[in-house]
C-alpha positions as CSV (number, residue, x, y, z in Angstrom):
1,X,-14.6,28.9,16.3
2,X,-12.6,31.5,14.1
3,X,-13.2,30.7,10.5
4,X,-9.5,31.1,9.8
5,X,-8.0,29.8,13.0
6,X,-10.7,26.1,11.9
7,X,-9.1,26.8,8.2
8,X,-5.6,27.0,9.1
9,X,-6.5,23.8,11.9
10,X,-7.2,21.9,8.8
11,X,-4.9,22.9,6.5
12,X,-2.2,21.6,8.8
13,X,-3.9,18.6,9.4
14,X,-4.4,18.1,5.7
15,X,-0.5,19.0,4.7
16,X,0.8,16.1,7.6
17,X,-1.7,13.4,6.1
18,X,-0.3,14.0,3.1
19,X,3.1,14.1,4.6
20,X,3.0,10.9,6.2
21,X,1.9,9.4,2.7
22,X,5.1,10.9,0.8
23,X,7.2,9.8,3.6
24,X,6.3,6.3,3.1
25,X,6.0,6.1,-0.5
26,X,9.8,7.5,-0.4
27,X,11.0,4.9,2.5
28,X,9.5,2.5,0.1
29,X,10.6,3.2,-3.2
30,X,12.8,-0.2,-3.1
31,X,10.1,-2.4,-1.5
32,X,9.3,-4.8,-4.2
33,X,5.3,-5.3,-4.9
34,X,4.8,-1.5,-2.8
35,X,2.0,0.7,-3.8
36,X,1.9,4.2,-3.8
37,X,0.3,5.8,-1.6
38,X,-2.2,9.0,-1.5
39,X,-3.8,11.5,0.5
40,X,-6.9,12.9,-1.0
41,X,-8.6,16.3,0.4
42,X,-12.0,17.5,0.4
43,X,-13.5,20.6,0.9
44,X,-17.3,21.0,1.7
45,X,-19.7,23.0,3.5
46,X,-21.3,22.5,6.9
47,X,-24.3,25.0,8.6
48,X,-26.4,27.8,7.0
49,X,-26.6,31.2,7.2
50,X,-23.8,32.9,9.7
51,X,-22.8,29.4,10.7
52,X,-22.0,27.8,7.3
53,X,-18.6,27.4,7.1
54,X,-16.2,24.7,5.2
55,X,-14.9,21.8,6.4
56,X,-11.8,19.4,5.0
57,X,-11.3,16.2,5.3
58,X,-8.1,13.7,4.4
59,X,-8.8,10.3,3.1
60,X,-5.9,7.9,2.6
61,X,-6.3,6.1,-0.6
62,X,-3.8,3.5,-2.7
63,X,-2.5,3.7,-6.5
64,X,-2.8,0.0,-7.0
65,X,-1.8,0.7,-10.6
66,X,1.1,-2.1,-11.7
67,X,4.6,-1.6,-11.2
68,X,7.8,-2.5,-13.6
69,X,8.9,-6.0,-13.9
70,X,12.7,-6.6,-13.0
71,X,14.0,-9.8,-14.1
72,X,16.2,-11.0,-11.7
73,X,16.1,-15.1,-12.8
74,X,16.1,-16.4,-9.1
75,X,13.5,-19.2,-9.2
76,X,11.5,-18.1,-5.9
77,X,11.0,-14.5,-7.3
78,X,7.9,-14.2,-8.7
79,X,6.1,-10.9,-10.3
80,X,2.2,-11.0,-11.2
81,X,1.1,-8.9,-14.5
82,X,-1.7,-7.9,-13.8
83,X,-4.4,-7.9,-11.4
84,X,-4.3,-9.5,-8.1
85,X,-2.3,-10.8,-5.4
86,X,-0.8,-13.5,-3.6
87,X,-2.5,-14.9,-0.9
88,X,-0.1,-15.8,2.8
89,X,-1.0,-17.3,5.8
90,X,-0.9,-14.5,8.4
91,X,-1.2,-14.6,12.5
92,X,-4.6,-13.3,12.0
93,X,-5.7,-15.3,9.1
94,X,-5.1,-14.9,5.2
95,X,-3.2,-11.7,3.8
96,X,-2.5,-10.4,0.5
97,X,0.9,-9.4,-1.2
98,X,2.0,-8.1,-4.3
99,X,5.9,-8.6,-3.0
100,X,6.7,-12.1,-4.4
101,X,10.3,-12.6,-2.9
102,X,9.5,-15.9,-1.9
103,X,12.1,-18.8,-0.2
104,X,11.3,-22.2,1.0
105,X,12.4,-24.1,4.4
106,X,14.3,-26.9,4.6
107,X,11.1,-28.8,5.1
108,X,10.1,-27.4,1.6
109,X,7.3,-24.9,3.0
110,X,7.6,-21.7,0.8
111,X,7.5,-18.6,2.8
112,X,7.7,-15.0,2.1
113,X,11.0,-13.6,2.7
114,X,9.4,-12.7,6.8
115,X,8.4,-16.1,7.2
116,X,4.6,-16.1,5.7
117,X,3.7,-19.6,4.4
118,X,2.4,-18.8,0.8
119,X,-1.2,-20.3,0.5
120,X,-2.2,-23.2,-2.2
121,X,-5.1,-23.9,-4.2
122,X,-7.1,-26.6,-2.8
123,X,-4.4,-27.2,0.3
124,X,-0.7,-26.5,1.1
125,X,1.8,-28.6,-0.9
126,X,5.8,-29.1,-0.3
127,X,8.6,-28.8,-2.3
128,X,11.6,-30.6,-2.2
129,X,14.6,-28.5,-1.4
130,X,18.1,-29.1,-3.6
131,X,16.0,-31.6,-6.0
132,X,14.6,-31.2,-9.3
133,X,14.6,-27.8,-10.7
134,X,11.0,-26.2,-10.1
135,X,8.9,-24.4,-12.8
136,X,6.6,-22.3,-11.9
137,X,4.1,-21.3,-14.9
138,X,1.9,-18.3,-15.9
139,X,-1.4,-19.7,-14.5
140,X,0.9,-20.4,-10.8
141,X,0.9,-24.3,-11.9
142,X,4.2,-25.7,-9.8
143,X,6.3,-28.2,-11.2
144,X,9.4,-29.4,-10.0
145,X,10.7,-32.3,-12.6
146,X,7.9,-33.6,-14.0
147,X,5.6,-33.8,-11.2
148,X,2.9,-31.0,-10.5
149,X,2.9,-30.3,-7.2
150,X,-0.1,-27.7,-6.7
151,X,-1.5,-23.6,-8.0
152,X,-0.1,-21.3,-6.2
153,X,-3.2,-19.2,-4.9
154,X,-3.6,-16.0,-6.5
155,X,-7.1,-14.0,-6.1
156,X,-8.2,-10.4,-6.9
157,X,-10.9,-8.4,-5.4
158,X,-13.1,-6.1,-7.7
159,X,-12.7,-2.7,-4.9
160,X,-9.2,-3.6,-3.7
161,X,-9.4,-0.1,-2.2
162,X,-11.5,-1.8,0.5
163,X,-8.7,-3.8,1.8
164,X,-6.4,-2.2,4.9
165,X,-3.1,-2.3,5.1
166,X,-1.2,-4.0,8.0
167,X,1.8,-3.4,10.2
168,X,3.9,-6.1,8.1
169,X,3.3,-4.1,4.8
170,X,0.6,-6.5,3.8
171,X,-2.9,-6.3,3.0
172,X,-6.0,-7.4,4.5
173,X,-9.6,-7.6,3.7
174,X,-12.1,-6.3,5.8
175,X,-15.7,-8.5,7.0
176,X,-17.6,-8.6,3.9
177,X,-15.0,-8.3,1.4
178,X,-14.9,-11.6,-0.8
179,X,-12.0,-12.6,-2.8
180,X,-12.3,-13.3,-6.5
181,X,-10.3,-15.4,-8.5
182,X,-7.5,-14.0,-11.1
183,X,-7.0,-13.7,-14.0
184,X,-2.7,-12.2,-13.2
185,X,-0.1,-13.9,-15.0
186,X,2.9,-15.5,-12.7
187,X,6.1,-14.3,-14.2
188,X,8.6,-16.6,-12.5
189,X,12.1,-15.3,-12.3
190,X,10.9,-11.6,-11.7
191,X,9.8,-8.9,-9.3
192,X,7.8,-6.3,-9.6
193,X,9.3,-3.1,-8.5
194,X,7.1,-0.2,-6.3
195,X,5.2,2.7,-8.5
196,X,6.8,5.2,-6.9
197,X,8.9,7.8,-8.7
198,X,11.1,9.4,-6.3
199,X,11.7,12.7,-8.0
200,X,7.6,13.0,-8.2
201,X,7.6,12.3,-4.7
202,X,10.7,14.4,-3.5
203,X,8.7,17.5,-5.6
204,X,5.7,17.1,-3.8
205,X,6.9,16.7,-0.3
206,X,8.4,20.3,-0.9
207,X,5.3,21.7,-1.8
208,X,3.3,19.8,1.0
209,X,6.0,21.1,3.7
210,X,5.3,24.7,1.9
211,X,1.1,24.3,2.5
212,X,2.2,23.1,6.5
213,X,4.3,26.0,6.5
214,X,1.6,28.4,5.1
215,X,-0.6,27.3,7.2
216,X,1.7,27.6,10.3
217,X,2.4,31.2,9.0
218,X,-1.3,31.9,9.4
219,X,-1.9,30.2,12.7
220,X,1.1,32.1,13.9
221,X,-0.7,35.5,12.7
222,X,-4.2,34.6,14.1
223,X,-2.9,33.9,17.7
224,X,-1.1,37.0,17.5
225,X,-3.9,38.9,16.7
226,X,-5.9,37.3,19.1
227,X,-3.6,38.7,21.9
228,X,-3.6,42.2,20.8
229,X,-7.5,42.4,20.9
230,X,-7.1,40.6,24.4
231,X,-4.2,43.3,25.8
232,X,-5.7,46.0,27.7
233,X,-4.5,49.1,26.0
């Protein structure tokens, strides 16, 4: 293959990856516990002699860095400083979120705000809905009155980049990746915001669309001179 016509191949690849990142850390930017996301590109080369040539590859990756707190005082909204994240019973088993918008049923289940029970430590408990006010302290200790009801399950995994990502916006560990306990802080009455800046990202999706274009340009100009060669003169 052409050198340039692989080079330019890539280079669009590379600028849509990256695209697709930008795109969703922008549609997120209001999604409470949201990470940023990244595309990552490397260059290396392949072959020896005439037939070395570079290759590029795009890795997504995820700033799991910590977001701002926002107080909002609701008694379900809960932010964690620092590492980790709440664990949720999920259609394909447990799932991790940093988005802790929580509600309870009127059978007193709490539930993410799509309907995920929220796991327990040691077994799920209940609350009871429109009784004693509920406290809910740093180490995820539940009280409502002066009864404790149960920890709220909060683990952490030392490579979280190893977890995927699922269609519901949550995460999920892959075979082989172990959970760890904790040591985040449960900051009832807040949420923690997404780490996206939107002006960062609205900069850098203009120079990613530029690279695309670039490399469109030069695709453009390849083909072209492709034909000419080609046309009987």
């Amino acid at each position: 293959m052409d050198t340039g016509l692989y080079s330019g191949v890539a280079s669009m690849h590379s600028a849509e990856k990256r695209l697709e990142a930008l795109t969703s850390n922008i549609a997120n930017v209001a999604t409470h516990g949201y990470k940023r996301q990244n595309a990552i590109v490397r260059s290396f080369s392949v072959g020896m002699g005439v037939n070395k040539h570079s290759e590029i590859t795009t890795q997504r990756t995820t700033d799991f860095t910590q977001g701002e707190l926002e107080h909002t005082g609701n008694t379900f909204d809960l932010a964690l400083d620092g590492d980790g994240f709440f664990a949720v019973d999920s259609p394909s088993g447990t799932s991790y979120t940093r988005n802790g918008s929580f509600r309870i049923d009127d059978q007193g289940v709490l539930l993410t705000q799509t309907g995920l029970p929220v796991q327990w430590s040691g077994g799920r408990a209940t609350l009871r809905p429109a009784a004693d006010p509920i406290t809910i302290f740093p180490s995820g200790e539940v009280q409502q009155g002066s009864a404790v009801v149960g920890r709220l399950k909060v683990v952490s995994f030392p490579h979280p980049q190893a977890l995927d990502l699922d269609a519901g916006g949550n995460w999920v560990a892959p075979i082989g990746v172990r959970e760890t306990p904790s040591d985040a802080q449960v900051r009832q009455g807040n949420l923690e915001r997404a780490n996206v800046n939107s002006m960062d990202e609205l900069v850098a999706m203009v120079i990613a669309q530029r690279n695309f274009e670039s490399s469109s340009t030069l695709m453009r100009t390849i083909d072209q001179t492709f034909k000419r060669l080609n046309t009987p003169h």
